[in-house]
N, C-alpha and C positions, 0 to 999 in steps of 0.2 A: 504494500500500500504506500501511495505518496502523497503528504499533503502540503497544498500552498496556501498562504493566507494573506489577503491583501486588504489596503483600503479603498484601491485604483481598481476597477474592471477593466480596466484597459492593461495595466501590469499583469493580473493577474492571467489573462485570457495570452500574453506573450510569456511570461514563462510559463505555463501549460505547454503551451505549443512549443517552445525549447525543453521542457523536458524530455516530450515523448521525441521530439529529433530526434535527441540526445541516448536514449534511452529505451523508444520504443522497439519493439522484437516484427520482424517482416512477415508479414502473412500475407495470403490472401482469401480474401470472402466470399462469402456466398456469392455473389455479382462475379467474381476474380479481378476482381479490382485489386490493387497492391496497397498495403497498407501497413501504417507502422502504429502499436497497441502498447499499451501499458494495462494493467489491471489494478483498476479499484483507485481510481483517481480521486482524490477529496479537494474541493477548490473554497475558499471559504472567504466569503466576504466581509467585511466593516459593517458594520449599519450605518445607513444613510451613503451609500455610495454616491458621491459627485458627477462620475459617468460612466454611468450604467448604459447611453445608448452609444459611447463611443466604439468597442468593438463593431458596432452594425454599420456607421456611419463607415469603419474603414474598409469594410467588404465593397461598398458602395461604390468607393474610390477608384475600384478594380475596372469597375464598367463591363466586365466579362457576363455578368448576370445580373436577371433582375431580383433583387433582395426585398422578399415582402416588406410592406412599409410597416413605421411604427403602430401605426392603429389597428394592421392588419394581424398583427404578432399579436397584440393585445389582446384582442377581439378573441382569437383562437382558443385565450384563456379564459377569458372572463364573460363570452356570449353562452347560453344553455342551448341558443341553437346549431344546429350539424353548419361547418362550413362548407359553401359549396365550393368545389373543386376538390375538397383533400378528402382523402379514405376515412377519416379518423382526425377528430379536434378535441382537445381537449378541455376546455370546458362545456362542451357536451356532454362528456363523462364525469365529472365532475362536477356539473350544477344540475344533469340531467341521468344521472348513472339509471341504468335499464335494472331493474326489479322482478319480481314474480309478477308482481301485478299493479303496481305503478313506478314509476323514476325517480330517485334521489337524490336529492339536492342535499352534496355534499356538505358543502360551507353553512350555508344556510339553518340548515334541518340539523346538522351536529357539531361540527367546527363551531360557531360561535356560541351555540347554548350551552354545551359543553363545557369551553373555555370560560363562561360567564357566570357556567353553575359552581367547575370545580379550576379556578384558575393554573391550580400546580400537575394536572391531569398531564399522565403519559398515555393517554387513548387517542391524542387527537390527530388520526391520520386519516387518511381519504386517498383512495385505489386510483388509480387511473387502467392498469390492465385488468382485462375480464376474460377468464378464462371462456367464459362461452362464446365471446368473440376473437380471441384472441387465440385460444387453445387450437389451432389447426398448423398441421406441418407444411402444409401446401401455402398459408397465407404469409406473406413478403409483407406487405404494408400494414404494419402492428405498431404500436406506441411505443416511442423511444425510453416515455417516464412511465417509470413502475408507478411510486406511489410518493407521496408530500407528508411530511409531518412536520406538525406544529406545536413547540414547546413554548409557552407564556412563563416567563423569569423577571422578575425584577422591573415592571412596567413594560419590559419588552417582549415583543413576540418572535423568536427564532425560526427559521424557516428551512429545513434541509428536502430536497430532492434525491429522488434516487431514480439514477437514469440507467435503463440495460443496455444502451447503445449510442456513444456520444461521439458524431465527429465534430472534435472542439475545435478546429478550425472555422467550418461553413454552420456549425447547429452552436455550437454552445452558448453565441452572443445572441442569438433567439431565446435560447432557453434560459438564461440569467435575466433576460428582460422579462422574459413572460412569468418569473416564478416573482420579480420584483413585483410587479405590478398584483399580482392575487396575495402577496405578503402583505404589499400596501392597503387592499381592499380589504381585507378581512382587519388587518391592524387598526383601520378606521370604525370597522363594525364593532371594534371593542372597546375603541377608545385608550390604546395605548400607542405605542412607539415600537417602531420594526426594528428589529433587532440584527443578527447574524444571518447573512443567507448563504445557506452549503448547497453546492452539488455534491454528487458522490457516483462518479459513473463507474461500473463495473467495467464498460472497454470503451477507456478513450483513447482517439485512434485519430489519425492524419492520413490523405489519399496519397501517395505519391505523385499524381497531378496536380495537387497543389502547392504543394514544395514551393515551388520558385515563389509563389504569392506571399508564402510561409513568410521566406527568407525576406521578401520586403516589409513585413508587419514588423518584422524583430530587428531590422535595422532602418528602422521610421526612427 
C-alpha cells in the first residue's frame, strides 16, 4: 500500500502519477491496453482544498479530448436521475439505488439521519456496486467506485472513497471533484464542515499512451 497526502489537488494528482511511473509493475488488460498499476493507492486530501478543479482544467489544456465539463461531473453525482449517454451514473445509484420494491435514497433516507441521530456512527456508508447489476462476467461497463463512507469527527465530516479501478491520470481528477462536491452537499445537510477527502483505489494505473501527456503535467 502507498499513501500520499496533500493540501494541493493538483500536487497530489502529480505525485500519484510519478509514483506509479516510478513504481508501477507492466501489464496488460482486459482491453490489452498497456498499463503501469500499483495496488491499493491511498490519496488523501486537506479539507477545504483550494483547487480541487485544477487537475480537470489541465487535461483540458491537452485539446486531445473532450473532458466532461464541470457541471456535467457534478450532475453525474448528485442528479437521482440515469444520465443519458453513460451505462451507469452515479448518483442514480446513490440517491436512487434499485430495491425489492422501491429505490433508495442513499444520502437522504440514511447518511444524514443517521449522522444527525448518532453523530460518532461507523455505519455511514452507501454502495454504489450492485451485485444484481453489476455481478455479470460478460459486463465491461460496471462502476469504477465501490462504495463512500462517511465518518463525522470533530465538526467535521470525512469522506473516503473506494474505487476498484482508477486510471489516475484521465479519471481520478473527475473523481476527486465528484466525491468533493457530495462531501460538500451532504456537509451542508448537516450543518458542519468537510473534512479529509480519501481515495483508496485498489488498481491505480496509467495507459502507456498517455505517458508523454504524463510527463508534461509533472514538468508544468
Amino acid at each position: 500500500m502507498s499513501k500520499l497526502d496533500s493540501d494541493s489537488t493538483l500536487e497530489l494528482w502529480r505525485e500519484s502519477l510519478k509514483l506509479i511511473m516510478e513504481n508501477g509493475r507492466d501489464f496488460n488488460d482486459e482491453d490489452e491496453r498497456v498499463c503501469k498499476e500499483v495496488f491499493n493507492l491511498v490519496l488523501k486530501l486537506e479539507p477545504d482544498p483550494k483547487d480541487i478543479k485544477e487537475p480537470i482544467k489541465k487535461l483540458n489544456e491537452f485539446e486531445k479530448w473532450i473532458y466532461p465539463s464541470l457541471d456535467e461531473i457534478k450532475s453525474n453525482i448528485l442528479s437521482k436521475d440515469a444520465s443519458i449517454g453513460y451505462e451507469y451514473s452515479y448518483g442514480n445509484r446513490i440517491f436512487a439505488f434499485p430495491g425489492k420494491s422501491s429505490k433508495k435514497d442513499q444520502i437522504n433516507d440514511f447518511i444524514v439521519p443517521l449522522l444527525e441521530e448518532n453523530k460518532n456512527s461507523r455505519r455511514a456508508v452507501i454502495t454504489v456496486w450492485n451485485p444484481l447489476m453489476d455481478g455479470d462476467i460478460f459486463k465491461k461497463e460496471v462502476p469504477g467506485v465501490v462504495s463512500i463512507d462517511f465518518k463525522l469527527r470533530f465538526g467535521e465530516l470525512n469522506v473516503t472513497e473506494i474505487i476498484r479501478s482508477n486510471d489516475i491520470f484521465y479519471g481520478w481528477p473527475a473523481n476527486i471533484y465528484q466525491v468533493y462536491c457530495l462531501q460538500n452537499f451532504v456537509a451542508k445537510k448537516l450543518g458542519v464542515e468537510p473534512g479529509f477527502l480519501t481515495t483508496i483505489s485498489t488498481s491505480a494505473h496509467i495507459f502507456e499512451d498517455q505517458e508523454k501527456y504524463i510527463r508534461k503535467v509533472l514538468d508544468d
